[in-house]
Structure formats: C-alpha cells, structure tokens
N, C-alpha and C positions, 0 to 999 in steps of 0.2 A: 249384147257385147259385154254387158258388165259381169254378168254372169261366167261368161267364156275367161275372163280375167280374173276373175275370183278363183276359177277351177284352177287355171295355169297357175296361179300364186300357188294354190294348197298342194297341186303336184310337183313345183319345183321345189317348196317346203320338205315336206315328205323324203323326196328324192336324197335332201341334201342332210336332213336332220334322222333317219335312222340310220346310216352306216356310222354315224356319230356315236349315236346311243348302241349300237353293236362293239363297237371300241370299248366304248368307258364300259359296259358288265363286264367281260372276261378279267378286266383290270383292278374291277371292285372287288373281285372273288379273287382273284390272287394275293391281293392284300389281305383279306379278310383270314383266308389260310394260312398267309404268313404269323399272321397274328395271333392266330388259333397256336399254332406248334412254339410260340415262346413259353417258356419257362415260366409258370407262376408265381416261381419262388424271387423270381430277379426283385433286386433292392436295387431302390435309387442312391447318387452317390452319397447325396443326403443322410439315408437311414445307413448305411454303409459306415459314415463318420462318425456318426451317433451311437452306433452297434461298438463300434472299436474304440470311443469314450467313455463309452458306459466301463466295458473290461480295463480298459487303464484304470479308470476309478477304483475297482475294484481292488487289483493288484495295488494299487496306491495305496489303499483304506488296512491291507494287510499289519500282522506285527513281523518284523523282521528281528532276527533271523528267521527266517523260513524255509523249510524243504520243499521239492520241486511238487513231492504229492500233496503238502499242504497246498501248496497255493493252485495246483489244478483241483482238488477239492473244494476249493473258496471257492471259485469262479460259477458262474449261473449265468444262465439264460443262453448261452452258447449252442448255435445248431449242432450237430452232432460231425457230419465234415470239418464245419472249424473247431470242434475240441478234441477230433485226434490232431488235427493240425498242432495244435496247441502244446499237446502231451506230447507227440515225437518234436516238435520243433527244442521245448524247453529242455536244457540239459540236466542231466540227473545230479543235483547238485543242493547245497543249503545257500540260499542268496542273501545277502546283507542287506539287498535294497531294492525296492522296487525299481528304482532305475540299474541295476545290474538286472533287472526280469528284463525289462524292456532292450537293456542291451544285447542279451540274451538271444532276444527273440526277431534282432535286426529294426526294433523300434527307436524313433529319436528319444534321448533322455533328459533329463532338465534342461537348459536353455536350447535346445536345440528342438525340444516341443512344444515351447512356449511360440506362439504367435510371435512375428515382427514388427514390430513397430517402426512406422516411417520417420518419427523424430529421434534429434540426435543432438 
C-alpha cells in the first residue's frame, strides 16, 4: 500500500510539475533573445550625465572669445553620432561664453545649471 502511494505521489507530481517547466523554457529564451538584440552601446542615465559634464567642463575650461571650430576642435572623447550632433547643432559663429555655447546648444546656462537648493 505504501508503495502504491508513493507511485500515486511521483505521478501526480510529474503530472503537475512538467507542463510548468514547459512554460517557463520558451519564456526563458525569449528573454534571453531579447537581451541578446539590445544594443551594446546603451549608456546608463548615470554615465549619460557624466558624458554630458564631462563636455560642459570642457567648453567651460575654453578661452573665450571663441570660434565655433575652435571650440568643436577642443572638445574629446565625443562618439562620433554625438559630434556631428554637436557640429550641426552649434551655430557658425565667435561665442563670448561658454554659456552663450550652452545656450547655443539648447543647454541650461549659469544658475539655471546649477543644482537647486531646498533652502531659502
């Protein structure tokens, strides 16, 4: 009897635990594909803020007056997508300031780049 009770366990196991495990693989490999096809290059927002700090720095650290190909010649470490961005976005012109670059370029300029402060 104990035995006949044992089998009846492992078969209604069985029964109810591989249509389960049939589920979750097709699932695991669709994920796994999706994963596969993202983009290697994606940036977190993180290095995203850091990337576009770094280039304020930059354009800040300039001597102004500046021409528009001076200061696309300063600039480094820029992917190649974002420095043609860069080069058609900036107008062809001599900027008195880094914040006319930034304004330039639809970026916030002195206090309005400056972090907020909650006290008043």
């Amino acid at each position: 009897m104990k035995k006949t009770m044992i089998g009846w366990t492992m078969t209604l196991a069985l029964a109810l635990g591989v249509p389960m495990f049939a589920a979750v693989a097709p699932a695991m490999a669709k994920g796994t594909k999706a994963a596969d096809k993202a983009p290697s290059g994606d940036m977190s927002e993180a290095d995203k803020v850091k990337e576009h700090n770094k280039l304020r720095g930059q354009i800040a650290k300039m001597k102004y007056p500046a021409a528009k190909a001076d200061i696309v010649s300063h600039v480094k470490g820029m992917k190649a997508d974002d420095k043609k961005w860069f080069t058609e976005t900036l107008p062809d012109k001599t900027f008195s300031s880094a914040d006319e670059v930034f304004q330039a370029l639809g970026w916030p300029t002195g206090e309005e780049a400056a972090p907020s402060g909650g006290a008043k």
